[in-house]
N, C-alpha and C positions, 0 to 999 in steps of 0.2 A: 736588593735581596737581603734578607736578614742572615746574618752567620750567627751560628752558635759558640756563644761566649765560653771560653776553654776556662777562665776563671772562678765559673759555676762550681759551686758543688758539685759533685758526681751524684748522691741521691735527690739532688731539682734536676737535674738534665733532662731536655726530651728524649726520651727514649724511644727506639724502635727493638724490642727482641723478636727474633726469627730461627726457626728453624723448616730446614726442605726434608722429605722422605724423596727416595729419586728409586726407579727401573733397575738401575743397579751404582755401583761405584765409578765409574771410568768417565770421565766425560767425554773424552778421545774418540770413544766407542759407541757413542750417539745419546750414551745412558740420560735421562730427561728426569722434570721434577714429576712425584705423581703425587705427591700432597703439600700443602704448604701452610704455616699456621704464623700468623705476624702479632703482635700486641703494641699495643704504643702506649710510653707513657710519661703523663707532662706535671707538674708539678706534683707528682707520687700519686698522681689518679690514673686510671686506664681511661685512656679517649678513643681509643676506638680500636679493631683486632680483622683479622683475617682469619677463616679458619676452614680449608675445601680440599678435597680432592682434586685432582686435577688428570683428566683425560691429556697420559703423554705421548698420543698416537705412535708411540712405540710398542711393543712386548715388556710386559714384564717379567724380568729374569727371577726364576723360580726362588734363587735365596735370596733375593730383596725380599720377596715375599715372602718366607720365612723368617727370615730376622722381624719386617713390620707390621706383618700380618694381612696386611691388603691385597685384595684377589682383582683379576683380571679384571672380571664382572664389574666390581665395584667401580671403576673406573670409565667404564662405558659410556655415561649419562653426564659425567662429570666437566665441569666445564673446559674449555682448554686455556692454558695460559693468558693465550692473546688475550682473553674477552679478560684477564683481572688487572691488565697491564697498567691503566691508568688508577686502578685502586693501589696496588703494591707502590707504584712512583708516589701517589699523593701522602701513603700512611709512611712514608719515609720521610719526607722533604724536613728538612730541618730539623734531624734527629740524629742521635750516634747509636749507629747500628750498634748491637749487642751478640753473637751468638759463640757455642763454644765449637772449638774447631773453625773458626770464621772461614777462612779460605776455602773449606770444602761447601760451606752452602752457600757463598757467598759468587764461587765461580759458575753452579748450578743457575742461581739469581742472575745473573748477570748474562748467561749466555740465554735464556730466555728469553729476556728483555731486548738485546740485541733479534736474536728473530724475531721480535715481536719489531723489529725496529726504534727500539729506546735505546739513549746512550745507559751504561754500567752507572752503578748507583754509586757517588762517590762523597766526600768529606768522610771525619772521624769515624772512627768504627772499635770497639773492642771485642777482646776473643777472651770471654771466662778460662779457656784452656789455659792459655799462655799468662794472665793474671794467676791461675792458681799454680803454674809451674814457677814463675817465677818469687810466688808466697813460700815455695819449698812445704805447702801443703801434705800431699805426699808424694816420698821413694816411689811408690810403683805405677799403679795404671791412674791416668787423669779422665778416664770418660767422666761424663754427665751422670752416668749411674755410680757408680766408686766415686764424686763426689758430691750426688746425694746421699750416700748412705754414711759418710763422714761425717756433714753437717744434720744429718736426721734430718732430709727435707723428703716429700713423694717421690718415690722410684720411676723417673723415665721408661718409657713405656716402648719407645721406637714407633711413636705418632707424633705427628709433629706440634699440637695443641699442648699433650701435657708431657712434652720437652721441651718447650717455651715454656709452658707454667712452671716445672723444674730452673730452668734457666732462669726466668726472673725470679726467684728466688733464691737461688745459689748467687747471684751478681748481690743482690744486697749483704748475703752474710760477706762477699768476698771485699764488699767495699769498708764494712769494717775492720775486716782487717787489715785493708790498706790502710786505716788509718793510723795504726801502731807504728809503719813508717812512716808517715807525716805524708800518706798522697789522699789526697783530699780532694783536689779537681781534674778534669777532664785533662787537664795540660799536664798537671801530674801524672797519671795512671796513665796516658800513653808515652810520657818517659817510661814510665816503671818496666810499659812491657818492653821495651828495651834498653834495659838495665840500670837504669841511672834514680838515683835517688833525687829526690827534692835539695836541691842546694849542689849538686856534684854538676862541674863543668860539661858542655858537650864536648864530645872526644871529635878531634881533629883528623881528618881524612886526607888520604894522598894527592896532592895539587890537582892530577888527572881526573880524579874520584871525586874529588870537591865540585872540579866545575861539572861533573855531570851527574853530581846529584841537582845542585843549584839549576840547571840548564833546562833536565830532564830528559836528556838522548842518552843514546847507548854506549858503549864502550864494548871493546873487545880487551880480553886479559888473559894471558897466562896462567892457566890455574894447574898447582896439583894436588889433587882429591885424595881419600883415603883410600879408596877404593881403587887406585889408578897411579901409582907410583911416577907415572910417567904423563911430565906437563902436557898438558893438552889448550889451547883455545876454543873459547867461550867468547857466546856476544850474551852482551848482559845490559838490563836497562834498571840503574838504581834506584833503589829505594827510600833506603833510609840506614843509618849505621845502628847497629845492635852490640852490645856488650855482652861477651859471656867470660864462662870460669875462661874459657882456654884462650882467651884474647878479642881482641875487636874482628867483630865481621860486619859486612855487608849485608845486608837482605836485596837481592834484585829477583830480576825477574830473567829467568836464563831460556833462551831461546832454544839450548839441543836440546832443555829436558821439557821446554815448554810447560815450564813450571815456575811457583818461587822459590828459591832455592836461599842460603845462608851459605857465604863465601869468606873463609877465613883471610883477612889481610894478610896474615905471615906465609901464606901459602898461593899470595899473587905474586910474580915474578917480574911482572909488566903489563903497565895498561898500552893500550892503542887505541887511536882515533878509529872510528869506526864511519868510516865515509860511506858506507851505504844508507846510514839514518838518514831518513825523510820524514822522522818523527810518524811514525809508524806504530 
């Protein structure tokens, strides 16, 4: 199998950009995708795009439909997931997914696919959000709309065609300005989004932390939150370490909130073996 070379350039990479419109917000709550628009692109040409509604044999909650404007109706005739499954997997394979807010359409993408009986769509991936927060673009709101109308690109529509067409577009002004810090490839700009400059050491994690990033199982820790003065345990499966103003954290994946969550190190107490991991 071919991997994609992190040493690339960021504008030659194949790309895959994506965005989902979904039923509603929740995924907990059964919420499904009901449109999905994908583009791919490989040596700065489009090779080929998705662009459909999607029958998500659920109801659509009245202010999805209000924010994207898509009616019941329309949805009717539309195809349903299952039947694009093997297009979605093939317009991705050996690409670094692109979308902004990644983890919200990425968790939509991925629980599909799993009904559909596909494993989650996995290698490199970027999130224009977290590249333009981390640019320190701007103080207040980061949607896709506030920053198209910063870099004067077309206004995001809340369709998922021309918020992918906005998104590739906004990924390229954002890659030049990574270039002013010196990230230039693929290996770079996923330091960036978490936090590390080109030439700045990786930051060393606690012996327990270490081997269960290196390992890939879970850990239970001590944590105490802002919100919760009082420590509580967490089973958490690592990610990766991230760098902010207020110190090193973690990115895992946390099982009470069944979420990913960002866990400040100076506010772990204690790790623990987590003997219930069966790599789960």
């Amino acid at each position: 199998m071919t991997t994609i070379d992190d040493t690339q350039p960021l504008i030659d990479l194949p790309l895959v950009f994506f965005d989902v419109e979904t039923t509603g917000l929740d995924l907990q709550n059964g919420h499904r995708i009901c449109e999905l628009a994908m583009l791919r692109r490989e040596h700065r040409q489009i090779t080929g795009q998705i662009n459909t509604l999607i029958n998500p044999e659920r109801e659509l909650d009245p202010q999805a439909s209000q924010v994207n404007g898509i009616r019941a109706e329309d949805l009717q005739s539309a195809p349903r997931f299952a039947e694009l499954t093997v297009q979605v997997v093939q317009l991705s394979q050996q690409a670094v997914r692109v979308a902004h807010n990644l983890p919200f359409d990425e968790s939509f993408l991925n629980m599909e696919l799993a009904r559909a009986g596909y494993p989650p769509l996995t290698g490199p991936a970027l999130d224009t959000l977290e590249l333009a927060r981390r640019l320190g673009i701007r103080r207040g709101s980061l949607s896709l709309g506030a920053l198209a109308t910063s870099f004067g690109l077309p206004t995001p529509t809340h369709r998922a065609m021309d918020d992918v067409l906005t998104l590739h577009a906004l990924f390229d002004r954002l890659v030049a300005k990574l270039a002013d810090y010196g990230v230039t490839t693929l290996y770079d700009a996923l330091r960036f989004t978490r936090g590390l400059l080109p030439g700045q050491p990786e930051p060393e994690a606690p012996p327990p932390l270490a081997a269960a990033l290196a390992s890939g199982t879970t850990l239970r820790i001590i944590y105490t939150s802002n919100s919760n003065p009082q420590p509580i345990e967490r089973r958490i499966r690592p990610i990766e370490l991230v760098v902010e103003p207020n110190g090193l954290s973690v990115r895992a994946f946390c099982y009470l909130r069944n979420d990913i969550r960002n866990f400040l190190l100076a506010k772990i107490s204690a790790y623990l073996p987590d003997f219930s991991d069966k790599s789960d």
